[in-house]
C-alpha positions in Angstrom: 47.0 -128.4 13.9 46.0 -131.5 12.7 43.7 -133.1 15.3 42.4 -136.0 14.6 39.2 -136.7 16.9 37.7 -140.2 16.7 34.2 -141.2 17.9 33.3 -145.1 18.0 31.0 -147.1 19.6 31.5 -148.8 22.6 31.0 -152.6 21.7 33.6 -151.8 18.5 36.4 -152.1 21.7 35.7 -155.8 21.8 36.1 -156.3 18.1 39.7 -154.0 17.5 42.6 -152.7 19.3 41.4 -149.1 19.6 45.2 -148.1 20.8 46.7 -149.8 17.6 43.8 -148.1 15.1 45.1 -144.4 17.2 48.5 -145.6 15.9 48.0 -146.1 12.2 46.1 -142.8 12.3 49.1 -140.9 13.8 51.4 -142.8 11.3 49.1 -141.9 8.6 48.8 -138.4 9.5 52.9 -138.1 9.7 53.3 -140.0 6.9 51.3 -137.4 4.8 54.0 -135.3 4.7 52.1 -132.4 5.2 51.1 -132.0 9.0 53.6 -131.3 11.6 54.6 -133.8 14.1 54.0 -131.5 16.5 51.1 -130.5 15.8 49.4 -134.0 15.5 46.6 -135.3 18.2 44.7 -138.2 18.1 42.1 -138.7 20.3 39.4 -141.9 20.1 36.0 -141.2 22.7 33.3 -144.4 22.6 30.0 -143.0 22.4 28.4 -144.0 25.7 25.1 -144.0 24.3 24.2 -144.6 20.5 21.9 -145.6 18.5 23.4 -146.8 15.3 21.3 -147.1 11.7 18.2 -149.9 12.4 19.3 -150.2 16.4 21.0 -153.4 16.0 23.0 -155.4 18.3 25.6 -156.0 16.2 26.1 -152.7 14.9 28.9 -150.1 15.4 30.9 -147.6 13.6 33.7 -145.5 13.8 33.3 -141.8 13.0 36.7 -139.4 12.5 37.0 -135.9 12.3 40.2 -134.1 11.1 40.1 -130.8 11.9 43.6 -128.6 10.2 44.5 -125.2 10.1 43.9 -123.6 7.2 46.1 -122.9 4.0 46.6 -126.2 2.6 46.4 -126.9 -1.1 42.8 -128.7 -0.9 44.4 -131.3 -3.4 47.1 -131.9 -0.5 44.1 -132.5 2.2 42.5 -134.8 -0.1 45.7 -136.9 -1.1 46.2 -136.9 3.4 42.3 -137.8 3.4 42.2 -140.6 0.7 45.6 -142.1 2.7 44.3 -141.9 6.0 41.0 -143.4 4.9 42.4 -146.3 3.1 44.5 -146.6 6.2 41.9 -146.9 8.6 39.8 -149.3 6.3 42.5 -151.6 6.7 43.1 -151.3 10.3 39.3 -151.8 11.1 38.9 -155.0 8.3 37.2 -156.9 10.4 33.9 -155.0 11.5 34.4 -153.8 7.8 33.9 -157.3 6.6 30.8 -157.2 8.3 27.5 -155.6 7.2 26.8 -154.0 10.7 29.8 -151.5 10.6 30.2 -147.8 9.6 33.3 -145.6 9.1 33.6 -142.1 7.6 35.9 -139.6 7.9 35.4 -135.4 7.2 37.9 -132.9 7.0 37.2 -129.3 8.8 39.7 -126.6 8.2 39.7 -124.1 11.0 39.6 -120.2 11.0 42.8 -119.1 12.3 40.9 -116.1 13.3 39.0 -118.1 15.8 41.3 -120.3 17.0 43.8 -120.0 20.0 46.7 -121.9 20.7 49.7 -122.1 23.8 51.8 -125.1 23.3 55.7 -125.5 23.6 55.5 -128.3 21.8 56.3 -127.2 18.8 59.2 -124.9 20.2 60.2 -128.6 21.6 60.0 -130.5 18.8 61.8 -128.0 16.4 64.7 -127.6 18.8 65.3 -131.6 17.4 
C-alpha cells in the first residue's frame, strides 16, 4: 500500500510537467525494491486555494505524502524516502533553483487495524 499523494500549487503546472514528476515518483517507488507494483498509487491534486510562506506571486511548492502499510524495516522506508526525495528534487530543478519554491515529503505508516482494502489488482498483477 504505498500511495503516494501529492499536493502542489496551481501556478507550479506552468513551470513542470506534473504527468512526468507522477512518473519519476512511480519509478522511484518501484525502483525501491520494497513496495509492490501493485500496490503503488500516485496521485498529484493542485491546491485551489493557497497561501504559500510571505503570499508571494512567485511562490509554490510541492507537498508529498507517502502513506505504507506497516511492517517495514524503518531503515528500508528511509533508504525508499531519501531515493524518492533526491528523485523528485531533480525532477522539480527548476522551481528548486528558485528561492520561491517548497518541497517536502513525510512518510505515514498505516494501522492495518484501521485500514480496509478490495482490489484485484494485486490478484492481477501476481498472476504475471
Amino acid at each position: 500500500m504505498p500511495h503516494l499523494h501529492i499536493e502542489y500549487s496551481p501556478a507550479l503546472e506552468q513551470r513542470v510537467d506534473l504527468h512526468e514528476v507522477c512518473l519519476a515518483a512511480h519509478r522511484a517507488m518501484k525502483d525501491s525494491g520494497i513496495f509492490p507494483l501493485a500496490g503503488i498509487r500516485v496521485r498529484a491534486f493542485a491546491a485551489d486555494h493557497c497561501i504559500v510562506a510571505d503570499n508571494h506571486p512567485d511562490n509554490d511548492f510541492l507537498a508529498m505524502t507517502l502513506s505504507v502499510g506497516a511492517g517495514r524495516e524503518p531503515e528500508a522506508l528511509k533508504a525508499a524516502g531519501d531515493h524518492l526525495f533526491t528523485t523528485m528534487k531533480h525532477a522539480l530543478e527548476l522551481p528548486l533553483s528558485t528561492p520561491h519554491f517548497a518541497l517536502s515529503l513525510e512518510i505515514r505508516e498505516i494501522n492495518a487495524d484501521l485500514s480496509w482494502k478490495d482490489t484485484p489488482i494485486h490478484a492481477r498483477l501476481s498472476a504475471q
